[in-house]
Structures are given as C-alpha cells and as structure tokens.
N, CA, C and O atoms as CSV, one atom per row, in Angstrom:
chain,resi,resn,atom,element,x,y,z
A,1,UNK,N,N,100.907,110.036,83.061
A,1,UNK,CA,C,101.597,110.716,84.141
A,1,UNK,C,C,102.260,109.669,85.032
A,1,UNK,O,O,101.594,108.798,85.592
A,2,UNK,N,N,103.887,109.794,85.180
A,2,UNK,CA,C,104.346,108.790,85.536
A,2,UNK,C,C,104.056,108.816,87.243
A,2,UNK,O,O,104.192,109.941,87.723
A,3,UNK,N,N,103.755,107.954,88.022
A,3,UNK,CA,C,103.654,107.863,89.457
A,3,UNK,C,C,102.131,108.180,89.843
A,3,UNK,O,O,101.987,108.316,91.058
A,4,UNK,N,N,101.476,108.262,89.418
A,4,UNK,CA,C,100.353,108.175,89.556
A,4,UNK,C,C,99.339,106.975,89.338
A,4,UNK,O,O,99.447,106.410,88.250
A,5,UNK,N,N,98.541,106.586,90.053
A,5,UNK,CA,C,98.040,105.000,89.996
A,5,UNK,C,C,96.322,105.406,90.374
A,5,UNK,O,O,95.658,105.809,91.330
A,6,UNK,N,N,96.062,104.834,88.351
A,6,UNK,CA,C,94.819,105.159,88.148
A,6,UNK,C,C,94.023,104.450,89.276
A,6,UNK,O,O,93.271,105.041,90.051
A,7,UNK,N,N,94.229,103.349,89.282
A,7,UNK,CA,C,93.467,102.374,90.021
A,7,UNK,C,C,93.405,102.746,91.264
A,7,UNK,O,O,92.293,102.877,91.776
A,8,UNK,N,N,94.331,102.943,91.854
A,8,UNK,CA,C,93.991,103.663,93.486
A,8,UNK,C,C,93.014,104.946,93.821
A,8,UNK,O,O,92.607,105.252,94.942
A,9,UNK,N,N,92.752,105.585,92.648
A,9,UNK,CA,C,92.273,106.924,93.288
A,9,UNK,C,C,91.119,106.611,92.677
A,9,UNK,O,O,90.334,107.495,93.021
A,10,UNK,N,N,90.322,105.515,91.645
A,10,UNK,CA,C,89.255,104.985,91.832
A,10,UNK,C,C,88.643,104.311,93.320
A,10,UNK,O,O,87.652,104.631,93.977
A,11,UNK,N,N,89.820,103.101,93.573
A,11,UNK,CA,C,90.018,102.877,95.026
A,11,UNK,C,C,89.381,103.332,96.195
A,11,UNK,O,O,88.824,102.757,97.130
A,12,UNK,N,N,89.695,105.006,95.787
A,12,UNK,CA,C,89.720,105.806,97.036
A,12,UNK,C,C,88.475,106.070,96.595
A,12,UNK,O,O,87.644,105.708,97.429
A,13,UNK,N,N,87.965,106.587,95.558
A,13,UNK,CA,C,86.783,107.180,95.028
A,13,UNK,C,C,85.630,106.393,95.524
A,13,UNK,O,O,84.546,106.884,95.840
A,14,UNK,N,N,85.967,105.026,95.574
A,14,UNK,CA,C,84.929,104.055,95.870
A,14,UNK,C,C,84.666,103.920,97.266
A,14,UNK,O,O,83.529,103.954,97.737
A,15,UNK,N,N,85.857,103.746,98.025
A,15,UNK,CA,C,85.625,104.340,99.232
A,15,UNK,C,C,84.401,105.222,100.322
A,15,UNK,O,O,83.439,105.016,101.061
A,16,UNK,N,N,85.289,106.327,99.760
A,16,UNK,CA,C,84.487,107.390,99.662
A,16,UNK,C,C,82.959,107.440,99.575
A,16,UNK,O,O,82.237,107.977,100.415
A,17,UNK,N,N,82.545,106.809,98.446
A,17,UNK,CA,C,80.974,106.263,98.022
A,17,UNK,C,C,80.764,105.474,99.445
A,17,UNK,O,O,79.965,105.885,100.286
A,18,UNK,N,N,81.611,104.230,99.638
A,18,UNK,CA,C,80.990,103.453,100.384
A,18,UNK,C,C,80.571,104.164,102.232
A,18,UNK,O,O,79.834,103.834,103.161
A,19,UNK,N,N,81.572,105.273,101.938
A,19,UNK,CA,C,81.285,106.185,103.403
A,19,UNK,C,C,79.808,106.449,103.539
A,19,UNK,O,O,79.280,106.078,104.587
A,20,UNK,N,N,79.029,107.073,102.569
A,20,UNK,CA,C,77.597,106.866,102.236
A,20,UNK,C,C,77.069,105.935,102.004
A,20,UNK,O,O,76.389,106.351,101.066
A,21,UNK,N,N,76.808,104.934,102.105
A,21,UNK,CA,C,76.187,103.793,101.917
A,21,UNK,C,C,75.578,102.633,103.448
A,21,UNK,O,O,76.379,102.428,104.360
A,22,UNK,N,N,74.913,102.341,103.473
A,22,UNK,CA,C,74.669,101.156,104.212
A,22,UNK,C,C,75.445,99.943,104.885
A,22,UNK,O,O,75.016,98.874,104.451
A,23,UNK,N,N,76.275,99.827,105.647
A,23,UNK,CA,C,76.700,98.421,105.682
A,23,UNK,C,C,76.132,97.536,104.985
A,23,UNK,O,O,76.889,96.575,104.854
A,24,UNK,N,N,74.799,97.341,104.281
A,24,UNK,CA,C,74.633,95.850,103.839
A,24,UNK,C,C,74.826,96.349,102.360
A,24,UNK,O,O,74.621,95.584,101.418
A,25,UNK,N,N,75.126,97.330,102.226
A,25,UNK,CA,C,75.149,98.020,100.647
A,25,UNK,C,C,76.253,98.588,100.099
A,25,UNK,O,O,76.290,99.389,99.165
A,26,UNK,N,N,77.342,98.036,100.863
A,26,UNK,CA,C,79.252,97.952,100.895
A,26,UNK,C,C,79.646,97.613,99.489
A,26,UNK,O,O,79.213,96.542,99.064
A,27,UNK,N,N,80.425,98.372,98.660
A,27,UNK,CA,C,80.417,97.762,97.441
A,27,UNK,C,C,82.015,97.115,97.958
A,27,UNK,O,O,82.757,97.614,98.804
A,28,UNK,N,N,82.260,95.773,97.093
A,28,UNK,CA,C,84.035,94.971,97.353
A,28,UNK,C,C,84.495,95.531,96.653
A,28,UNK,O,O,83.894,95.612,95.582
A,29,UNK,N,N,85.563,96.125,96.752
A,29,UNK,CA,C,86.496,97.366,95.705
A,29,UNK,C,C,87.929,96.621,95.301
A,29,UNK,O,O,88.975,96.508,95.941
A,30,UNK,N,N,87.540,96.151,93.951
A,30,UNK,CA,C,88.548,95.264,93.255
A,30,UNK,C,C,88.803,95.589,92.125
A,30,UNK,O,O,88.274,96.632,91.744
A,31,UNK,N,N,89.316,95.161,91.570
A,31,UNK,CA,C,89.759,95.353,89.841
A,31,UNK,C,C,88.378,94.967,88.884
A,31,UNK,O,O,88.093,95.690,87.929
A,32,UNK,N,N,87.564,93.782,89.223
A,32,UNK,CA,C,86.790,93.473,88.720
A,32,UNK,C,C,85.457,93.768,88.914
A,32,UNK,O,O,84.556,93.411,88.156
A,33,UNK,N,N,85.307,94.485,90.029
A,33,UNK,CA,C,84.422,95.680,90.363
A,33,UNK,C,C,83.353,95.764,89.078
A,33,UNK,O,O,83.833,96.004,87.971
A,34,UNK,N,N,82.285,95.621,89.177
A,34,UNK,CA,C,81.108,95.802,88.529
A,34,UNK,C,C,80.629,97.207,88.740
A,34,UNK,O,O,79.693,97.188,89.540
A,35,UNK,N,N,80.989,98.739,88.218
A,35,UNK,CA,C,80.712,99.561,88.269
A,35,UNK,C,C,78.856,100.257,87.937
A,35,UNK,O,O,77.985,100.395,88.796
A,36,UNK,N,N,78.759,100.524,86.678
A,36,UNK,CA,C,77.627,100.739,85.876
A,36,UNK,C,C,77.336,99.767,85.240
A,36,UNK,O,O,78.152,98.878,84.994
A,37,UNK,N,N,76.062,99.750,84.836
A,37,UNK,CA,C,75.379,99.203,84.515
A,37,UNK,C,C,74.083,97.955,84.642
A,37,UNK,O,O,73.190,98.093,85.478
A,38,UNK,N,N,74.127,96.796,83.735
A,38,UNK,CA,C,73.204,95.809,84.387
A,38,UNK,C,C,73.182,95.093,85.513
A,38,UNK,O,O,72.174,94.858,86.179
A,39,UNK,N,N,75.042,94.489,85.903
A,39,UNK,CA,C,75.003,93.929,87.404
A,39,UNK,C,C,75.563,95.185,87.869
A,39,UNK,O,O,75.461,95.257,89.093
A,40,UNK,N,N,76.122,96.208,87.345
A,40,UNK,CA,C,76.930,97.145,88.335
A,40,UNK,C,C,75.889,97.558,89.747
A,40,UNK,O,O,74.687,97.414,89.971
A,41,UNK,N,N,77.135,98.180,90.590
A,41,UNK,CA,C,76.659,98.388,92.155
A,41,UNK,C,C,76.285,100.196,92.293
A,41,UNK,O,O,76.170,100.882,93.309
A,42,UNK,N,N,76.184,100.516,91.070
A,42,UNK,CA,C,76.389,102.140,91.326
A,42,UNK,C,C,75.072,102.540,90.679
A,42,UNK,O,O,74.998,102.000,89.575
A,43,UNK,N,N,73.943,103.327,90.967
A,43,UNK,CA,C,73.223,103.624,90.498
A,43,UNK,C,C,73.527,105.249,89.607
A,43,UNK,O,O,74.652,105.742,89.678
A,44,UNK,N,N,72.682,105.784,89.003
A,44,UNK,CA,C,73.482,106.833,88.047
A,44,UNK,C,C,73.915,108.159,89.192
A,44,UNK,O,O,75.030,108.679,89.165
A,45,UNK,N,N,73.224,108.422,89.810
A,45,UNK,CA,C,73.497,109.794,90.826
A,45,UNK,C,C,74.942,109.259,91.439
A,45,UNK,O,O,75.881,110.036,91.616
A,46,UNK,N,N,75.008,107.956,91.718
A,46,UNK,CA,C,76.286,107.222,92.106
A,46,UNK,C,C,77.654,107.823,90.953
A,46,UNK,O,O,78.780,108.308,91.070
A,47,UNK,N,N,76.999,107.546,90.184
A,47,UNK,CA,C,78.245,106.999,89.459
A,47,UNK,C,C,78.114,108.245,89.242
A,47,UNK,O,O,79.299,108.536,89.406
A,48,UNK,N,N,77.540,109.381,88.964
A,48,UNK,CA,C,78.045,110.892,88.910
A,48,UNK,C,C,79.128,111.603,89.815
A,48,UNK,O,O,80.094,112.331,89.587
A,49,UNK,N,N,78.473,111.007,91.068
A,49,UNK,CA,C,79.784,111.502,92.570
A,49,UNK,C,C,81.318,110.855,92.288
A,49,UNK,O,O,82.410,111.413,92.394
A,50,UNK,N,N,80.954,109.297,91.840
A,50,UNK,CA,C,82.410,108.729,91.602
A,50,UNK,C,C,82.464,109.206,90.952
A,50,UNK,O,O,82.874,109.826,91.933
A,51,UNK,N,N,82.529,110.048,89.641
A,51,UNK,CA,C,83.219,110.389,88.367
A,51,UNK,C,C,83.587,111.216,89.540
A,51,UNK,O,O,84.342,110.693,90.359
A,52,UNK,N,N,82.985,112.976,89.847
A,52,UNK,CA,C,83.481,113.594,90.058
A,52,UNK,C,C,84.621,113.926,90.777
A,52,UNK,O,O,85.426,114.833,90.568
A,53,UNK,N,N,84.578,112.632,92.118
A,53,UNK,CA,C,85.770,112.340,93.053
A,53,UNK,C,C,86.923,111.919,92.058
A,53,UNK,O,O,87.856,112.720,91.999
A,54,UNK,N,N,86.998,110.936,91.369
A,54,UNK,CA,C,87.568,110.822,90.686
A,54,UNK,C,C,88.696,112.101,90.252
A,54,UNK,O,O,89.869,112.214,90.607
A,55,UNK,N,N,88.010,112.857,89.500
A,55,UNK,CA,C,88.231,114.162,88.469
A,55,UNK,C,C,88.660,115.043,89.581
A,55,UNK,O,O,89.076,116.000,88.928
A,56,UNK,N,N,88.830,115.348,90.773
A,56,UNK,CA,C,89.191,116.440,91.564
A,56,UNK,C,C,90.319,115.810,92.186
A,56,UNK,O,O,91.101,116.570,92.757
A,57,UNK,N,N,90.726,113.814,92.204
A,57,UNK,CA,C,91.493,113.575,92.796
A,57,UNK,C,C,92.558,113.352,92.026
A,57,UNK,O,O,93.697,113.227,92.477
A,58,UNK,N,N,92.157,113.270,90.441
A,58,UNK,CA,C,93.026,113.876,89.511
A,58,UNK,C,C,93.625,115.096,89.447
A,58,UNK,O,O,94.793,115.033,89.062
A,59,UNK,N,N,93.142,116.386,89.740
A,59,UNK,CA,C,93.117,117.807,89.566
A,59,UNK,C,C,94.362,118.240,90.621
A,59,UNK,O,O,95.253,119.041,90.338
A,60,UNK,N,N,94.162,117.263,92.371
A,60,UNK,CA,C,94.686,117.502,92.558
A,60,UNK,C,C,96.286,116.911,92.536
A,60,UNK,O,O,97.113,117.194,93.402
A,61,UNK,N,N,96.550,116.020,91.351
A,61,UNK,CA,C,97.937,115.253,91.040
A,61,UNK,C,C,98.398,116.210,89.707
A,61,UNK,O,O,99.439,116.065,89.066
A,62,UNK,N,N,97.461,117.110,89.494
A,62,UNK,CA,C,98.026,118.283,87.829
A,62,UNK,C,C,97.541,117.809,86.515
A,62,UNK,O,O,97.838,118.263,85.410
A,63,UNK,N,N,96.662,116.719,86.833
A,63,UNK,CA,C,95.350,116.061,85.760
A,63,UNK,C,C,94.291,117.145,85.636
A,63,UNK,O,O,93.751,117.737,86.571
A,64,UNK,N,N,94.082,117.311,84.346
A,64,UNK,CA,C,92.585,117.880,84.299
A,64,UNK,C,C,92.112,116.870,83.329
A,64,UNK,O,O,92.785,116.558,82.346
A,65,UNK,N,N,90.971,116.363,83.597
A,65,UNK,CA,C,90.407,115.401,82.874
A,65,UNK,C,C,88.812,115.253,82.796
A,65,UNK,O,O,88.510,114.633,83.815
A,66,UNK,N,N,87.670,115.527,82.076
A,66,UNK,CA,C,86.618,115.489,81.848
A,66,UNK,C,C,85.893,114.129,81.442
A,66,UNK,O,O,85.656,113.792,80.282
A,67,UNK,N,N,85.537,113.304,82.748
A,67,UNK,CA,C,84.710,112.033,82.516
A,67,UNK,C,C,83.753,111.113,81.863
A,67,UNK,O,O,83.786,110.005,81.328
A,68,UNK,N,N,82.549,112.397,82.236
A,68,UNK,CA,C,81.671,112.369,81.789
A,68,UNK,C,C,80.869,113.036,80.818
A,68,UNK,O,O,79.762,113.547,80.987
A,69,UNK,N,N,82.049,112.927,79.035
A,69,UNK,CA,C,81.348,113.842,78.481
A,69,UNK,C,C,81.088,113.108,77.147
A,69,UNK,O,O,81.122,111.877,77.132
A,70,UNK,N,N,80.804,113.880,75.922
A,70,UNK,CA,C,80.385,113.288,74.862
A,70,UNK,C,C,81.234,112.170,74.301
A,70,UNK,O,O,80.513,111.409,73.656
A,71,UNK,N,N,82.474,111.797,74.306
A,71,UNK,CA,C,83.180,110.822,74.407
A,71,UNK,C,C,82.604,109.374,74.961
A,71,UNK,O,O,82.132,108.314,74.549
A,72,UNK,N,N,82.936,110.000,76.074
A,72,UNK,CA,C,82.692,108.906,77.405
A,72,UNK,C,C,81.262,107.812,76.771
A,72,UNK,O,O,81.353,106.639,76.410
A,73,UNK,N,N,80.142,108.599,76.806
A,73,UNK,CA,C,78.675,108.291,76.339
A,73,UNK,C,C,78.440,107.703,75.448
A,73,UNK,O,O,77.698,106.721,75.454
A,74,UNK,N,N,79.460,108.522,73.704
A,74,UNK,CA,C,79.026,107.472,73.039
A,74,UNK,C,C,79.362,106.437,73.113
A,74,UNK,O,O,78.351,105.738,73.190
A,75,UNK,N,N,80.404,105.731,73.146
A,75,UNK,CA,C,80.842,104.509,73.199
A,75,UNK,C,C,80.268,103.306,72.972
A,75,UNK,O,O,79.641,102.927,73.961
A,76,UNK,N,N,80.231,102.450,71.929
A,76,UNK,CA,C,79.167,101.526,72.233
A,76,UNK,C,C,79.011,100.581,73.488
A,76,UNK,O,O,78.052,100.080,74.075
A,77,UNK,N,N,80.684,100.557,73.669
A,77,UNK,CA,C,80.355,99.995,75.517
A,77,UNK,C,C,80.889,100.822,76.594
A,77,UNK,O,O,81.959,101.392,76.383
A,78,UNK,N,N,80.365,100.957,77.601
A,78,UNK,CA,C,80.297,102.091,78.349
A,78,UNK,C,C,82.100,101.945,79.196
A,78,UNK,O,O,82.701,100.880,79.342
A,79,UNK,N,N,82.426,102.826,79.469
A,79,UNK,CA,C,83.667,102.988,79.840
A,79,UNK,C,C,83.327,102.726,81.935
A,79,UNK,O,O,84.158,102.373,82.772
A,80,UNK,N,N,81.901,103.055,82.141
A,80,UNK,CA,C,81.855,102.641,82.968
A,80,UNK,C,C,81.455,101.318,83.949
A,80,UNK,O,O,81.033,101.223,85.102
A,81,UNK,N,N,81.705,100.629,83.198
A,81,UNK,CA,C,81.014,99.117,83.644
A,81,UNK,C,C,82.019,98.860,84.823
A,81,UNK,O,O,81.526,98.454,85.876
A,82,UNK,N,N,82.884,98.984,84.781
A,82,UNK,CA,C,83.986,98.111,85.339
A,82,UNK,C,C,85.264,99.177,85.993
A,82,UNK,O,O,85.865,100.010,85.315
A,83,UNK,N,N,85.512,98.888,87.592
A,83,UNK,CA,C,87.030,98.983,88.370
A,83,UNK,C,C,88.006,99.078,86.789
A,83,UNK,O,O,88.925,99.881,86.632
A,84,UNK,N,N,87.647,98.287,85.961
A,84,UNK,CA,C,89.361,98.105,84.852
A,84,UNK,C,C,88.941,98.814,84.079
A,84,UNK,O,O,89.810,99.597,83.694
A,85,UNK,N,N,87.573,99.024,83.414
A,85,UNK,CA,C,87.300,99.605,81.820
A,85,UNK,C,C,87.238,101.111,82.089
A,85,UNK,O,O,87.457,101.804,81.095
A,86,UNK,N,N,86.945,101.852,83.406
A,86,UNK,CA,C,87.520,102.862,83.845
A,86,UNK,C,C,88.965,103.547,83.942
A,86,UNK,O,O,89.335,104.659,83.565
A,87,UNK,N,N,89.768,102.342,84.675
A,87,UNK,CA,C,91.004,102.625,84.756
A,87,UNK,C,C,91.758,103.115,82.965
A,87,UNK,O,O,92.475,104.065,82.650
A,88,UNK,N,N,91.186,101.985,82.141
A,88,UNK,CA,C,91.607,101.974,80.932
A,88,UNK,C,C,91.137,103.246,80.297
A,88,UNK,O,O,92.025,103.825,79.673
A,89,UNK,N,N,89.943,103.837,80.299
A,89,UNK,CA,C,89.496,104.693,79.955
A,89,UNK,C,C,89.968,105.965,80.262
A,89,UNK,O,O,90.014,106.831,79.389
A,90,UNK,N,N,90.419,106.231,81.713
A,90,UNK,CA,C,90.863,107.288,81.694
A,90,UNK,C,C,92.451,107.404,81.889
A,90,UNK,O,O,93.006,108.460,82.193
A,91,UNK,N,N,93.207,106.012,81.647
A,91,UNK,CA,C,94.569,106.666,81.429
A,91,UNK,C,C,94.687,106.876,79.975
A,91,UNK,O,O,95.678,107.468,79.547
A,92,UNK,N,N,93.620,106.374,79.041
A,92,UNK,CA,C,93.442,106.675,77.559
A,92,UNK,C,C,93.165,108.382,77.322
A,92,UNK,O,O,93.648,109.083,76.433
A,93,UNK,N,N,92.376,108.726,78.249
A,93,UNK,CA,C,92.096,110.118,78.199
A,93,UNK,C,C,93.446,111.370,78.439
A,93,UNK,O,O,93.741,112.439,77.905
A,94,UNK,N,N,94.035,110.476,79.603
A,94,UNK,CA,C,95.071,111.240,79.785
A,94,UNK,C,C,96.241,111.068,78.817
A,94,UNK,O,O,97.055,111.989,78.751
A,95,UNK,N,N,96.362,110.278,78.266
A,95,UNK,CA,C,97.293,109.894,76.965
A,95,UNK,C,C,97.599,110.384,75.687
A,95,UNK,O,O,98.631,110.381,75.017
A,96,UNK,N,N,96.029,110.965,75.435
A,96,UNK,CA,C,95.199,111.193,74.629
A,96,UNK,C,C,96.058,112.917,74.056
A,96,UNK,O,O,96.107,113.831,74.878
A,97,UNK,N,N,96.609,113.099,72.724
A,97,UNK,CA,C,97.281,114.393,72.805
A,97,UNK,C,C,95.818,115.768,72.911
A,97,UNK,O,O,94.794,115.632,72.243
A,98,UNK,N,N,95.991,116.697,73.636
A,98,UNK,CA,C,95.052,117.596,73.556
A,98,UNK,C,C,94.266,117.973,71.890
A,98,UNK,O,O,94.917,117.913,70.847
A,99,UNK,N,N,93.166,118.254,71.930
A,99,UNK,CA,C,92.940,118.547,70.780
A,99,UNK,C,C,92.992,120.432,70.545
A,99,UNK,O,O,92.785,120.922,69.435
C-alpha cells in the first residue's frame, strides 16, 4: 500500500506500550529494536497489545491484516524479534496475494 509507512505505526505502537510502562522500563524505539524474544523488551501479554495496536492502526489505513496467526508462529525464526523483522513481515503479509 503505497504511502503508508510500516515502520511508523510500529513506532507509534511502541509508543503507546511505552505509555504503560515505567520510566525505568522505556523501551528506545529504533529500527533495531529488540522486540520478542531472548534480549527482546516485550514480554508475551506485551507483544500481544503491540500486535493488536498494530492491526487496528492498519485497519484504520484500509489494511486488514492478521499478526498473530498460524503463519506468523511457525516460522523457524520468529517474525517478532525485531523493529525490522516485523516491518518485513508484515509488508510481506500485505503483499502477499489473498488466498
């Protein structure tokens, strides 16, 4: 979708998270962003809210897009580790011809 910028509305998504959070528990919201996993900053209930912000801030640009589903999971490496392997992941999704 042309004009739309995956990376920002993660951005915002992260944000958002950090509105809940602690000052000493501020995640730095970069490209290289350590999302999920072993060093990631998001614990899983976390990273459920970011998907979903995500997915509604899609919905409302005329994206419908499903994050967190059997796709996403198997993967042998998780689509959520990373600010980029996200971004990549879901402009792949949106790319992706309907089935």
């Amino acid at each position: 979708m042309p004009g739309v910028d995956i990376q920002q509305i993660i951005f915002d998504a992260l944000e958002l998270t950090n509105h809940a959070r602690e000052d000493h528990r501020q995640i730095v919201i970069c490209e290289s962003t350590l999302l999920f996993g072993n060093d990631g900053v998001l614990d899983s209930m976390e990273l459920v809210g970011l998907l979903i912000s995500i997915e509604e801030a899609l919905l409302d640009e005329g994206i419908e897009v499903t994050l967190s589903d059997e796709r996403a999971m198997s993967q042998s490496k998780s689509p959520f580790r990373s600010v980029t392997t996200l971004t990549n992941y879901i402009q792949d999704s949106i790319n992706e011809p309907a089935s």
